[in-house]
C-alpha atoms as an extended CHARMM CRD file, in Angstrom:
* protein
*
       269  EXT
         1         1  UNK       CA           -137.9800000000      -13.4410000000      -39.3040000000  PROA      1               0.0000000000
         2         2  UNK       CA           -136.6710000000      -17.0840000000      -39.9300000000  PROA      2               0.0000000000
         3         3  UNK       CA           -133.7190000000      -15.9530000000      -41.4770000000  PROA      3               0.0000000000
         4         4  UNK       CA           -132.4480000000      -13.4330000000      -38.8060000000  PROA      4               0.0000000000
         5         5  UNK       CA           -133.2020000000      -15.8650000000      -36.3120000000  PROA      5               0.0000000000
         6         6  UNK       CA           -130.5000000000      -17.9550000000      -38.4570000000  PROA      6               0.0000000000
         7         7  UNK       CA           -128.2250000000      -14.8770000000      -38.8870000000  PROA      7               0.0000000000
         8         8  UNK       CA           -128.7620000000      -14.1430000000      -35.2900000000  PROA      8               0.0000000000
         9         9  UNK       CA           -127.8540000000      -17.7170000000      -34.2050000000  PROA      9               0.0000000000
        10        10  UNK       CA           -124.5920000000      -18.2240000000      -36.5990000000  PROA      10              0.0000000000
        11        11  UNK       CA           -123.3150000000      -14.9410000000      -35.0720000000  PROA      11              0.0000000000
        12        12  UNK       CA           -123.9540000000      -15.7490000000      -31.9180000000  PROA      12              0.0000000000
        13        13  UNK       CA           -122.0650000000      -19.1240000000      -32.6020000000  PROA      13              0.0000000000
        14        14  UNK       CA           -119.2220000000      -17.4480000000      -34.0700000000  PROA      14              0.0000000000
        15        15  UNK       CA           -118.6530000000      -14.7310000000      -31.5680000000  PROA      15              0.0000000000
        16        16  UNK       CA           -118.5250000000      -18.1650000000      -28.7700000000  PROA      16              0.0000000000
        17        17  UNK       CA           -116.0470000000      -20.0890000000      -30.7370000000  PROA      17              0.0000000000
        18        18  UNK       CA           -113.8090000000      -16.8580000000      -31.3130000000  PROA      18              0.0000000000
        19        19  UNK       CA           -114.2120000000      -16.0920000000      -27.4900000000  PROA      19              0.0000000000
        20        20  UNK       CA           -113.2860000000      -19.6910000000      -26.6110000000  PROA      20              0.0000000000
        21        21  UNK       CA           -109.9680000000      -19.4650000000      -29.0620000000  PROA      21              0.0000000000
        22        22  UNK       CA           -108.7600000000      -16.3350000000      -27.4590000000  PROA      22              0.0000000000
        23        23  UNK       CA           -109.3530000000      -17.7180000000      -24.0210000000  PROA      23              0.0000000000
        24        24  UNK       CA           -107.3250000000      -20.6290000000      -25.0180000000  PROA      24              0.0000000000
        25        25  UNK       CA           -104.2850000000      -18.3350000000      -26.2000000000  PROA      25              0.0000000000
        26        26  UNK       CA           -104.5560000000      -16.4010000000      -23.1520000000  PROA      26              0.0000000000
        27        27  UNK       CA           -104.5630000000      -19.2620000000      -20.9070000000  PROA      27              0.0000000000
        28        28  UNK       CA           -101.8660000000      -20.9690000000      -22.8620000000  PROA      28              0.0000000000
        29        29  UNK       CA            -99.7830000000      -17.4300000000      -23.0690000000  PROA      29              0.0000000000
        30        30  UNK       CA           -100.1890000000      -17.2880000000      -19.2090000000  PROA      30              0.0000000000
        31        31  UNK       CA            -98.9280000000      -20.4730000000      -18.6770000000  PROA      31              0.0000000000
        32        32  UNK       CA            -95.5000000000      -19.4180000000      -20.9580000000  PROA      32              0.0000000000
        33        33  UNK       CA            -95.3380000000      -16.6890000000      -19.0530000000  PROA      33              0.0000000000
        34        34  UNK       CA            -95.3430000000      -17.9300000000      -15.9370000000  PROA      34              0.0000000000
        35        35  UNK       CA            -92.2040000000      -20.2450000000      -16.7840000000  PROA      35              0.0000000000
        36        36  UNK       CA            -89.8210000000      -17.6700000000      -15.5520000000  PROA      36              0.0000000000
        37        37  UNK       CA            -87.4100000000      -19.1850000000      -13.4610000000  PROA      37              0.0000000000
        38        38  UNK       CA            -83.5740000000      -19.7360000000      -13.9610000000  PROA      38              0.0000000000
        39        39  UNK       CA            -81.8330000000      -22.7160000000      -13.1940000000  PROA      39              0.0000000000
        40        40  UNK       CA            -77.9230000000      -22.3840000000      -13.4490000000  PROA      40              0.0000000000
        41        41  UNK       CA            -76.2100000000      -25.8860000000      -14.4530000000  PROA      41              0.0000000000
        42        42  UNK       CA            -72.7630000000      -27.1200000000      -15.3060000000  PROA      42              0.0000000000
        43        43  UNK       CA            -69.2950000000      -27.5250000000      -14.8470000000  PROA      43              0.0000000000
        44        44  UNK       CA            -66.8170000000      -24.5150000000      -13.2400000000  PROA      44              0.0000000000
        45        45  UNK       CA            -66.6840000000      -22.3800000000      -16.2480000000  PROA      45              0.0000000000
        46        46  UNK       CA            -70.6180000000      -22.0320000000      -14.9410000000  PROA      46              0.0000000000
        47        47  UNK       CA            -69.9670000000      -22.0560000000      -11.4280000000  PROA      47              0.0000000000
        48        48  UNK       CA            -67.1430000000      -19.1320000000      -11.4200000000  PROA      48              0.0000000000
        49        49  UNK       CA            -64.3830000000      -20.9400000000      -10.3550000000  PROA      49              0.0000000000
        50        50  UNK       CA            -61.3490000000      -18.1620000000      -10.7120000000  PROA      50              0.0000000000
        51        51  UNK       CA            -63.7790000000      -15.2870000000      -10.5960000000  PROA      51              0.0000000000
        52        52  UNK       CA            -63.0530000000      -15.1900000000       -6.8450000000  PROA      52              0.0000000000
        53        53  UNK       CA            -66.0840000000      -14.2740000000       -4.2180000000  PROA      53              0.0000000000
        54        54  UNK       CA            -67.3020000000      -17.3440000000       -3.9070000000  PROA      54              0.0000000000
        55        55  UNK       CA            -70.4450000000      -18.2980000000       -1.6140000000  PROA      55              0.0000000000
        56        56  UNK       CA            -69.4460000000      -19.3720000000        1.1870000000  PROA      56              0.0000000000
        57        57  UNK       CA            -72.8790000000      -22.0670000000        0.9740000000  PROA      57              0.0000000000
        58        58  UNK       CA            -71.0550000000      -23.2050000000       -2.1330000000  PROA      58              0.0000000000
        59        59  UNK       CA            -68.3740000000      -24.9580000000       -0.3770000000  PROA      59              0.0000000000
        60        60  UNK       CA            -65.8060000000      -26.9260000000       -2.7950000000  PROA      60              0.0000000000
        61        61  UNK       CA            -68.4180000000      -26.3630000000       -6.0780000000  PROA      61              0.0000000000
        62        62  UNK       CA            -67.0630000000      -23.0490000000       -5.4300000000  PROA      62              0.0000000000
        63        63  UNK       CA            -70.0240000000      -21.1960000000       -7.2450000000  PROA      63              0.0000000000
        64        64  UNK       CA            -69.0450000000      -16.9820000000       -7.5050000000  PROA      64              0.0000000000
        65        65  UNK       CA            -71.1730000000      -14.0450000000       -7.2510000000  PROA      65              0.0000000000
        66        66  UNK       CA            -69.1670000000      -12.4580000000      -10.2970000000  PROA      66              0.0000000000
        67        67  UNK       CA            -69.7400000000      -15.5630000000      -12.2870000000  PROA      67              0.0000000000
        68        68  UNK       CA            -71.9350000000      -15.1820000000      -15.4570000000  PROA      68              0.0000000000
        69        69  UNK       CA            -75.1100000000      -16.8650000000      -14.0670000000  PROA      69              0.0000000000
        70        70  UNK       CA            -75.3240000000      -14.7600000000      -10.9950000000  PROA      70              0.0000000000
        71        71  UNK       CA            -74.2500000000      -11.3680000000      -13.2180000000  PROA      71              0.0000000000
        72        72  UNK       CA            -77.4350000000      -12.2010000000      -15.1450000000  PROA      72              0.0000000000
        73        73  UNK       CA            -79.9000000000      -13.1400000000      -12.3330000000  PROA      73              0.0000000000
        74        74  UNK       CA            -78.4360000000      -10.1630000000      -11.0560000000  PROA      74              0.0000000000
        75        75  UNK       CA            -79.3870000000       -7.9550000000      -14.0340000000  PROA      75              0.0000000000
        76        76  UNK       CA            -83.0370000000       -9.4930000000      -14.5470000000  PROA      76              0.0000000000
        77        77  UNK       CA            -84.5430000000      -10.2020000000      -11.2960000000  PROA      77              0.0000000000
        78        78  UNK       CA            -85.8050000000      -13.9530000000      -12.4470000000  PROA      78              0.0000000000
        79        79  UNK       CA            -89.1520000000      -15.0950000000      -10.8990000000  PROA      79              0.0000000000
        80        80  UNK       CA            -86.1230000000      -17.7940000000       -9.1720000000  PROA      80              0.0000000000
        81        81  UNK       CA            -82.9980000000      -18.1350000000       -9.1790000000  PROA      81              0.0000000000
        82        82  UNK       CA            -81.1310000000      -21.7280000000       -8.5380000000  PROA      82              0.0000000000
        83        83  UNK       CA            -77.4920000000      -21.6850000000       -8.9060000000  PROA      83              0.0000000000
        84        84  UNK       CA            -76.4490000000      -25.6450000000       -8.8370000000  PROA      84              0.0000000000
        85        85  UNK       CA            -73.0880000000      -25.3620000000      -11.4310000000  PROA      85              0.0000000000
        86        86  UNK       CA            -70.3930000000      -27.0080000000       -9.5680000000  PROA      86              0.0000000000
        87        87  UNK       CA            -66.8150000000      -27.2800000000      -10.0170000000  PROA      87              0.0000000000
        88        88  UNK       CA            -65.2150000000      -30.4890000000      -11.5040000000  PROA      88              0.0000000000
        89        89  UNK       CA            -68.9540000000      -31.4260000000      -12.5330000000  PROA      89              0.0000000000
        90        90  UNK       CA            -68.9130000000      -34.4570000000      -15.7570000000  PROA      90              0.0000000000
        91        91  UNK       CA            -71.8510000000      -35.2570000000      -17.7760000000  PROA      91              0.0000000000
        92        92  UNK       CA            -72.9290000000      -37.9260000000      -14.9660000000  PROA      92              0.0000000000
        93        93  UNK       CA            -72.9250000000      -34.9190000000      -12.0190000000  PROA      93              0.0000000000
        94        94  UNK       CA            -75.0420000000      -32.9720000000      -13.5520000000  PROA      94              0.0000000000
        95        95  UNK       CA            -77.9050000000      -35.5510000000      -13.6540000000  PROA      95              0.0000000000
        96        96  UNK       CA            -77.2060000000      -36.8050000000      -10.4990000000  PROA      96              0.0000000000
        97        97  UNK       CA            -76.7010000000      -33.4950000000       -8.4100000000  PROA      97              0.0000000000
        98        98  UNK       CA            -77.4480000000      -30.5510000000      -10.3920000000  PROA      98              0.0000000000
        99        99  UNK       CA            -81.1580000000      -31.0240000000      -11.6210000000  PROA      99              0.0000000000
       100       100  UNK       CA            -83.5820000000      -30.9420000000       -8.8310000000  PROA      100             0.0000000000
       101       101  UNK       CA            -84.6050000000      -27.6210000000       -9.0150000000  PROA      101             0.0000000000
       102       102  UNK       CA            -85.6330000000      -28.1000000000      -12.8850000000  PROA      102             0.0000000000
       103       103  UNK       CA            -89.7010000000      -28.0580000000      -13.2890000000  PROA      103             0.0000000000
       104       104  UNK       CA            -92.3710000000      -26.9420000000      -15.1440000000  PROA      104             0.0000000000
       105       105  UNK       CA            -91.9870000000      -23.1730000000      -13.9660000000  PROA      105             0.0000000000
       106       106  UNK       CA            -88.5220000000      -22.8720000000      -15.3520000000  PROA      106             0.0000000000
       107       107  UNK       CA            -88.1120000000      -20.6100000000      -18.1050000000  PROA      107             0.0000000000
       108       108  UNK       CA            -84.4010000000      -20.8310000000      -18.7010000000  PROA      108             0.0000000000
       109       109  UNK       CA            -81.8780000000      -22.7210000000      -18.0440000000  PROA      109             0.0000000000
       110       110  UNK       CA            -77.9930000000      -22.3970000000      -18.3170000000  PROA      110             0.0000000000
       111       111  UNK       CA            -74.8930000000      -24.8220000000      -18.6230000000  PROA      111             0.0000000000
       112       112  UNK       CA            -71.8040000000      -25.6350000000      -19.9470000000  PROA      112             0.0000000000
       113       113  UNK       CA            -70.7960000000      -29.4800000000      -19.6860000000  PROA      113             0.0000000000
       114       114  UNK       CA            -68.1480000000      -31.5910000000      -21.8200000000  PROA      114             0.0000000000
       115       115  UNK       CA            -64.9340000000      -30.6470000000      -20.5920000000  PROA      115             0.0000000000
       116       116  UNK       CA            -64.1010000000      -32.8570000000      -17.3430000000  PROA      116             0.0000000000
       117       117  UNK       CA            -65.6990000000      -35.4140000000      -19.3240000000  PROA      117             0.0000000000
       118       118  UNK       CA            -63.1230000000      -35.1380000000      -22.1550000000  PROA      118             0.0000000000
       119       119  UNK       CA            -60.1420000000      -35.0800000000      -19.4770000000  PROA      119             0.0000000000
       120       120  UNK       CA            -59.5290000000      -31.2790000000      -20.2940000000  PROA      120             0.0000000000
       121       121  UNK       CA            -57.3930000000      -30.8210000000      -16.8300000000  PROA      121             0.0000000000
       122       122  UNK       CA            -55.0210000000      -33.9380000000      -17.8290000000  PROA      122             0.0000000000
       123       123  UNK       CA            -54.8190000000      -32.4380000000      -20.9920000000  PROA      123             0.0000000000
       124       124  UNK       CA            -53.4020000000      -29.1080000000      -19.9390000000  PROA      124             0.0000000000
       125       125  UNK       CA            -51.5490000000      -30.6930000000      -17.3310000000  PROA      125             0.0000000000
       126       126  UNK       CA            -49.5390000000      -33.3390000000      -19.9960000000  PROA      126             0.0000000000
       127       127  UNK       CA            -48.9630000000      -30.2260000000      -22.4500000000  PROA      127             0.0000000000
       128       128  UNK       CA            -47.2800000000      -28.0990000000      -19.9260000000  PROA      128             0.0000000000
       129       129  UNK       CA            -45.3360000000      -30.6700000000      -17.9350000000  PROA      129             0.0000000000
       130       130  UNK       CA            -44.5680000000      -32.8140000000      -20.8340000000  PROA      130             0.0000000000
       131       131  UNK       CA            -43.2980000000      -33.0910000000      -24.3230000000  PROA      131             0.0000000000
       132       132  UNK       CA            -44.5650000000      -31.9860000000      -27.9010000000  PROA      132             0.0000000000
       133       133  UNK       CA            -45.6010000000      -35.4280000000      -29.2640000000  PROA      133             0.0000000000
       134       134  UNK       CA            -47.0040000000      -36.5970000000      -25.5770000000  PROA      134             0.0000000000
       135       135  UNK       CA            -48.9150000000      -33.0570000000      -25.7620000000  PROA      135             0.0000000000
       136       136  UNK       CA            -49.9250000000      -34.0010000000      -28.7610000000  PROA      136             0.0000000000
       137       137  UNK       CA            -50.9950000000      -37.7860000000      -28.1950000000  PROA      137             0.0000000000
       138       138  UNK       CA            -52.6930000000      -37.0190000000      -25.1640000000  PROA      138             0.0000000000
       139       139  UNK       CA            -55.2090000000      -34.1160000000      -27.3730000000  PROA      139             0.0000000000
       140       140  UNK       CA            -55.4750000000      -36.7170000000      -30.0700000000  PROA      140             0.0000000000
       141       141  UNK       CA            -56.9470000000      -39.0300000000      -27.0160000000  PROA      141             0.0000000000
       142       142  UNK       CA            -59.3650000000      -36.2440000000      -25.9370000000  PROA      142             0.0000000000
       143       143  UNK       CA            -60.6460000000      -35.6590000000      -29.1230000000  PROA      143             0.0000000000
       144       144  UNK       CA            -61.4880000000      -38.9290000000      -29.5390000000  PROA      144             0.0000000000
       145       145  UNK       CA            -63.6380000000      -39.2780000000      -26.4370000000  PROA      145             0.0000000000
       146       146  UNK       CA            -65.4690000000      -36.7160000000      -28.0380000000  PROA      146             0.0000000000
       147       147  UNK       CA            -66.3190000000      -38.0360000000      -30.9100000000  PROA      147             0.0000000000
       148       148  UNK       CA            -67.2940000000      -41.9270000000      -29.2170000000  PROA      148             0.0000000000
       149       149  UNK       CA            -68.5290000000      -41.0330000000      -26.1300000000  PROA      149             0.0000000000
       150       150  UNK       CA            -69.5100000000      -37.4720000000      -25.3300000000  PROA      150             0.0000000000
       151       151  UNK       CA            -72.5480000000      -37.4010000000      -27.4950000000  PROA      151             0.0000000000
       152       152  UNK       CA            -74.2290000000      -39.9260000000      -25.6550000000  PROA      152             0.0000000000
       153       153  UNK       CA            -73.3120000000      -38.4540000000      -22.5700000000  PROA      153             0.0000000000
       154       154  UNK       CA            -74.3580000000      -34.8970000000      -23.6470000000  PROA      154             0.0000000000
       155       155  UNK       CA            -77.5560000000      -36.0260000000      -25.0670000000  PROA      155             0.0000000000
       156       156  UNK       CA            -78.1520000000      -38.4330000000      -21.4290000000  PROA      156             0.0000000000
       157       157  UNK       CA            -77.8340000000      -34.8050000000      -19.8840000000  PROA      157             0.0000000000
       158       158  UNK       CA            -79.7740000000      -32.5160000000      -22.1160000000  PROA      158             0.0000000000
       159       159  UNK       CA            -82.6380000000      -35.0530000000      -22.3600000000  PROA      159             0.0000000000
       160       160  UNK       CA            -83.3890000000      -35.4720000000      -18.3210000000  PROA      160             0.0000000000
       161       161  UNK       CA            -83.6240000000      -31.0090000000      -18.5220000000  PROA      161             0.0000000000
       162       162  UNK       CA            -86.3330000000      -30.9810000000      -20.8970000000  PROA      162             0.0000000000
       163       163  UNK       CA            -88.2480000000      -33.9480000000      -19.3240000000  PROA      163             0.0000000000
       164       164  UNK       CA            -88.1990000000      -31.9650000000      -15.9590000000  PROA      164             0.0000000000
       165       165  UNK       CA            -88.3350000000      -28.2480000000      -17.8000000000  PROA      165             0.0000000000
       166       166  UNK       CA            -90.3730000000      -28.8340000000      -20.6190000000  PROA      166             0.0000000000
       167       167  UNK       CA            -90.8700000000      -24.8470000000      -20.8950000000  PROA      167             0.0000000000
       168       168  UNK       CA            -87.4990000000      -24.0540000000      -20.6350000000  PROA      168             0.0000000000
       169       169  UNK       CA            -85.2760000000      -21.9060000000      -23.1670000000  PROA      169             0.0000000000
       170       170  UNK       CA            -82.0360000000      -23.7680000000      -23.0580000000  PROA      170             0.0000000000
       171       171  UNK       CA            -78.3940000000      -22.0950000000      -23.6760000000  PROA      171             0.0000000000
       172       172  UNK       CA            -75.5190000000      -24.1410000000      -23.5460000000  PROA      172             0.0000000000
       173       173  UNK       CA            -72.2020000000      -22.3290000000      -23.1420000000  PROA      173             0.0000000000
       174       174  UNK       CA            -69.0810000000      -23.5720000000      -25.1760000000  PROA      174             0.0000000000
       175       175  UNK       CA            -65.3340000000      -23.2420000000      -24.1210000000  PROA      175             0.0000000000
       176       176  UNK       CA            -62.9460000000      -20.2810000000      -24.9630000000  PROA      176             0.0000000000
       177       177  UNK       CA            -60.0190000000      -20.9040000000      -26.5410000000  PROA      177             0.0000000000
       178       178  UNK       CA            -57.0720000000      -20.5490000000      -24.8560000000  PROA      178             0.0000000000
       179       179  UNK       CA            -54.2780000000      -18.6560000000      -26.1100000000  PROA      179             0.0000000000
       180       180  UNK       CA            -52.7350000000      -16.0750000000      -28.2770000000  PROA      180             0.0000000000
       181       181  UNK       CA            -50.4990000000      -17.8410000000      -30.5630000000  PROA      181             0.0000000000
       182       182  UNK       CA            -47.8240000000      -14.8340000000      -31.6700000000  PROA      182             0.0000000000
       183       183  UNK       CA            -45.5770000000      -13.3300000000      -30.0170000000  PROA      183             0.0000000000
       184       184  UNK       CA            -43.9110000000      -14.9060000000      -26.3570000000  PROA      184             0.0000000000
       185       185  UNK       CA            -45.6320000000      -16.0380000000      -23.7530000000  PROA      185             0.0000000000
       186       186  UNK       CA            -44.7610000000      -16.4130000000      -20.2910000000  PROA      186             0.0000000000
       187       187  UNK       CA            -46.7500000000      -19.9940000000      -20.2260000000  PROA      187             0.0000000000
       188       188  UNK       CA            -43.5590000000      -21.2500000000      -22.0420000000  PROA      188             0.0000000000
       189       189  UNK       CA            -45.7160000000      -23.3760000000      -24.0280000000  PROA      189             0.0000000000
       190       190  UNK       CA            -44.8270000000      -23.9660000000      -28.1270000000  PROA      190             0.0000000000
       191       191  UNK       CA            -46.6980000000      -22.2200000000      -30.8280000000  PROA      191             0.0000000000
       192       192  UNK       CA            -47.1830000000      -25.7760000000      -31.8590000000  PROA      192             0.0000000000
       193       193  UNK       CA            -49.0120000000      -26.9220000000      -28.1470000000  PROA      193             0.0000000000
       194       194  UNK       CA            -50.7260000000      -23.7890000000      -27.9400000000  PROA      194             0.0000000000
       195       195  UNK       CA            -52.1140000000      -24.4100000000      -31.3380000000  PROA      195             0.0000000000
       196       196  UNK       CA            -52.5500000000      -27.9820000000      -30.8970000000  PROA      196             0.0000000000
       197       197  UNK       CA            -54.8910000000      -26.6000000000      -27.4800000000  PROA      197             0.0000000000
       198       198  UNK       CA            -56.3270000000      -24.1110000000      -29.2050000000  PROA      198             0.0000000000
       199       199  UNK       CA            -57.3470000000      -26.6550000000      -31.4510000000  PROA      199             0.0000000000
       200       200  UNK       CA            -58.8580000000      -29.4040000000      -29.1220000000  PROA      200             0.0000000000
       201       201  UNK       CA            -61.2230000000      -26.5010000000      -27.5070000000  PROA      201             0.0000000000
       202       202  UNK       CA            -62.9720000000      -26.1030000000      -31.3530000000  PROA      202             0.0000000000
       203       203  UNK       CA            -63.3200000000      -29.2960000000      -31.7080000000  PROA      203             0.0000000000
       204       204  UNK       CA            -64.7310000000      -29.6970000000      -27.9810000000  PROA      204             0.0000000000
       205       205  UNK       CA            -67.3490000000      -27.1530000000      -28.8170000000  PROA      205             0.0000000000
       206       206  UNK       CA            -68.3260000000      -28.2070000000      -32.7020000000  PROA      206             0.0000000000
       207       207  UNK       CA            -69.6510000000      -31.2840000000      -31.1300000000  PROA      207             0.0000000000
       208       208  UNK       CA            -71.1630000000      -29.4940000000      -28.0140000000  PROA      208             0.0000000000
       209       209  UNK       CA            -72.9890000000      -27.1330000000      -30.4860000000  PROA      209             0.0000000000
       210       210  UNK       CA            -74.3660000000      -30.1730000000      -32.5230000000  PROA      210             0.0000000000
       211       211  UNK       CA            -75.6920000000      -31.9170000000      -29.8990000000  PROA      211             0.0000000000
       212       212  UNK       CA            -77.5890000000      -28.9000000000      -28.7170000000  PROA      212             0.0000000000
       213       213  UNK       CA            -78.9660000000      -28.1780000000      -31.7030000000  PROA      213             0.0000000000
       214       214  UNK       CA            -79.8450000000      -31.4690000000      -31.8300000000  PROA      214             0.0000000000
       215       215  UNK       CA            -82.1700000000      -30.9790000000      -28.9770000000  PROA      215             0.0000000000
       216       216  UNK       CA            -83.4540000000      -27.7760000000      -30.4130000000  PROA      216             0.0000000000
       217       217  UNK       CA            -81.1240000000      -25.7540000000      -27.4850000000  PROA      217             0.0000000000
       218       218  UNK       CA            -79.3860000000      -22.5150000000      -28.3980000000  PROA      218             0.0000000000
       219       219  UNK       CA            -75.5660000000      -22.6980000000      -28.1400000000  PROA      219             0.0000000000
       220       220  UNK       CA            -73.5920000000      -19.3990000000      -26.8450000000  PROA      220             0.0000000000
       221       221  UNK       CA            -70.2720000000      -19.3650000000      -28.7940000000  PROA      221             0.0000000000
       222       222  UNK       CA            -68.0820000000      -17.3550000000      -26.1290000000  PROA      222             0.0000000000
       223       223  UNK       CA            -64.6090000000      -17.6580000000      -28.9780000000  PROA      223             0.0000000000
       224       224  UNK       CA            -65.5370000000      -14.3000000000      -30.1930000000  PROA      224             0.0000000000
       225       225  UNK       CA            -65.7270000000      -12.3490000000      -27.0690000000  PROA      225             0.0000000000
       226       226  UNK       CA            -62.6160000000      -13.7860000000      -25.8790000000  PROA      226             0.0000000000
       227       227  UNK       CA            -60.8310000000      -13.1720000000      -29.2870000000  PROA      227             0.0000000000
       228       228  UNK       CA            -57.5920000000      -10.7350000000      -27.9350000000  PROA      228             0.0000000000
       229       229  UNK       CA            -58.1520000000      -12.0390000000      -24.2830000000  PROA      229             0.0000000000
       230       230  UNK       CA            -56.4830000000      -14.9700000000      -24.7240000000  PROA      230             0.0000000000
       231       231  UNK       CA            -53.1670000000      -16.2020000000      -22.3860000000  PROA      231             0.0000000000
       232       232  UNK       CA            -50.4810000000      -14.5700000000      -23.8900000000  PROA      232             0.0000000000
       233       233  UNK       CA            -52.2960000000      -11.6820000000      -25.1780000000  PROA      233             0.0000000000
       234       234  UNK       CA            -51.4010000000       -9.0730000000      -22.7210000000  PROA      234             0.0000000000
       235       235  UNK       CA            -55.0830000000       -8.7380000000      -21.3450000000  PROA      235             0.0000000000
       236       236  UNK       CA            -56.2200000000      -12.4770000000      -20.6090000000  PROA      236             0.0000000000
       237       237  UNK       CA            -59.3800000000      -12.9520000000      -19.4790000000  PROA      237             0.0000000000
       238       238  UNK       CA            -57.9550000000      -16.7110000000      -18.4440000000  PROA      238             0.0000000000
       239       239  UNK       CA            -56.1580000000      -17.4450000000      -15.6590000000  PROA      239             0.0000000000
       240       240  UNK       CA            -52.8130000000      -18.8950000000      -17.0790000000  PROA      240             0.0000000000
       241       241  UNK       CA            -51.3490000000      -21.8370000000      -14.9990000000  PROA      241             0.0000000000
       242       242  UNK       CA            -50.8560000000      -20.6110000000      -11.0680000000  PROA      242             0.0000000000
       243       243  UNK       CA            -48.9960000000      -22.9280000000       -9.2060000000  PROA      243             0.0000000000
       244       244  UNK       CA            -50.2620000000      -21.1150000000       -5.5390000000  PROA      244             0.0000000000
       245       245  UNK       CA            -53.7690000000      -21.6190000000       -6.9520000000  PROA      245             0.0000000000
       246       246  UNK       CA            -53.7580000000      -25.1360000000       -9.4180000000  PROA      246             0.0000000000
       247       247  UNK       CA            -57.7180000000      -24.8280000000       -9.2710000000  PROA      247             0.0000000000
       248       248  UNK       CA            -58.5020000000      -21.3350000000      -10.9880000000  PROA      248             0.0000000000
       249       249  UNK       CA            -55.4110000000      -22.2140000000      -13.6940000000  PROA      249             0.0000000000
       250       250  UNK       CA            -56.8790000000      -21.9250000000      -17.1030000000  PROA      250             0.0000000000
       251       251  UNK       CA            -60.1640000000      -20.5150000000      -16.1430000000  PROA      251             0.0000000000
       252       252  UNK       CA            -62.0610000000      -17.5570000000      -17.1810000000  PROA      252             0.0000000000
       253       253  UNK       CA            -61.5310000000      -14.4360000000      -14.6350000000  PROA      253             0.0000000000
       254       254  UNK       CA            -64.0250000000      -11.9980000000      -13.6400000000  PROA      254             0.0000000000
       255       255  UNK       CA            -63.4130000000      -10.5440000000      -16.5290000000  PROA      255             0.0000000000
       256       256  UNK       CA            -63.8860000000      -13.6380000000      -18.6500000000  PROA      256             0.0000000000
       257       257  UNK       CA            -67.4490000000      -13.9680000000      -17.3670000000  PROA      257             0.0000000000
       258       258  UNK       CA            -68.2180000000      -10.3700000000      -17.4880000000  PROA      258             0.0000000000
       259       259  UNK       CA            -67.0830000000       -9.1510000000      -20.5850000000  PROA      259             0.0000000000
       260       260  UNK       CA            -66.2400000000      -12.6150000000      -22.2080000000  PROA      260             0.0000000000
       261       261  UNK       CA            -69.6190000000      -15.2030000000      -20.7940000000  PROA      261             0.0000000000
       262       262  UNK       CA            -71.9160000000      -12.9120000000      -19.8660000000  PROA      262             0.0000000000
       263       263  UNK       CA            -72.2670000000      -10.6920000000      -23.1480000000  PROA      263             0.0000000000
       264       264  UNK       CA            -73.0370000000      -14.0820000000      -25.3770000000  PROA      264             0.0000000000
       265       265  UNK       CA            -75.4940000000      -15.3460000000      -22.7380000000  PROA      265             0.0000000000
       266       266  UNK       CA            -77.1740000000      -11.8010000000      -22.5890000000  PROA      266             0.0000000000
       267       267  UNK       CA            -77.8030000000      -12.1630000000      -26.4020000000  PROA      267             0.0000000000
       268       268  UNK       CA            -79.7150000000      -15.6730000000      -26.4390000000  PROA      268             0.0000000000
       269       269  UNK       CA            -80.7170000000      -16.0000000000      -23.3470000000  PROA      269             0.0000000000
């Protein structure tokens, strides 16, 4: 009789600590899966600028309804949606402006940051306006902002999202490159610039992609999707330089975020 008692108890003590284990998943499981929310962040390759529609509550951040973020809210129904991506944003905008709807309920979180901060406009603007070996100076200045100063910045940035979204499944969106580099081009740019640009945009997003994995994020190469899409390639999904529109030159089209941002983000998100 002794001994079953024993048996009895030791089961009995078992069967509690099992019960309190599973609880313990389930609670922690509930709490994962209540982080469901999507917070949009980042610069205007997030925010849609030259995918035309824009919200009209956007004002000058000029944030589109066919812009990849709002395709894929669109698509999934998120438990919230908060679309802060802004046009023009730097590194410094996004802390300041962009994070307040980060929290412990978000479950994902978008942006692409690094090129204002790396003076991509003045780039594009000295390599069409100017000559070859200013082109070329003025990337070789770029490129080494990145490697001094952008990884601070970037990792300023992706530290303040995952102190206010600890949950939150991270994608960081790179940069497409730019052109098709055979065959003419109405851009009028050299083979030479349009390599030299092509390059600058790898080496922009080799050290985006570090520093994100870095901080354990998940980095959506878009270079592949764009491949044959470039400017110059017939069927550009990039706005080449529009002189009625300065603002949407060299940014991604409808197109660009639909067939070109959205597909990548789809995969990791």
């Amino acid at each position: 009789m002794r001994r079953s008692r024993i048996t009895a108890y030791v089961t009995s003590l078992l069967l509690a600590v099992g019960l309190a284990l599973t609880g313990a998943a389930t609670a922690q499981a509930s709490g994962a899966a209540a982080a469901t929310g999507y917070v949009a962040l980042g610069d205007s390759y997030s925010s849609g600028v030259g995918a035309g529609s824009y919200l009209s509550s956007s004002g000058d951040c000029k944030r589109s309804t066919k812009a990849y973020p709002y395709l894929w809210a669109a698509a999934h129904s998120p438990s919230s949606f908060d679309f802060t991506a802004c046009s023009g944003a730097r590194t410094g905008d996004v802390t300041a402006n962009q994070l307040g709807p980060l929290s412990s309920s978000t479950g994902l979180v978008s942006i692409s940051i690094g090129g204002n901060d790396a003076g991509f406009s003045d780039v594009m603007t000295t390599c069409v306006l100017q000559s070859e070996s200013t082109c070329l100076a003025r990337i070789a200045t770029a490129k080494a902002y990145v490697d001094s100063t952008l990884p601070g910045q970037l990792d300023t940035v992706y530290s303040a999202i995952s102190a206010k979204a600890p949950a939150a499944h991270v994608v960081v969106l790179g940069y497409p490159r730019f052109y098709k580099l055979s065959g003419s081009c109405v851009a009028g740019l050299s083979d030479t610039k349009r390599a030299a640009i092509n390059g600058a945009a790898d080496y922009l997003d080799s050290a985006i992609a570090k520093r994100a994995a870095d901080h354990g994020f998940t980095f959506g190469d878009v270079r592949g999707t764009f491949t044959g899409h470039e400017i110059c390639s017939g069927d550009a999904w990039l706005h080449s330089l529009n002189w009625l529109n300065i603002g949407e030159s060299y940014h991604p089209t409808a197109s660009g975020h639909s067939g070109g941002y959205l597909p990548v983000f789809t995969g990791v998100a």
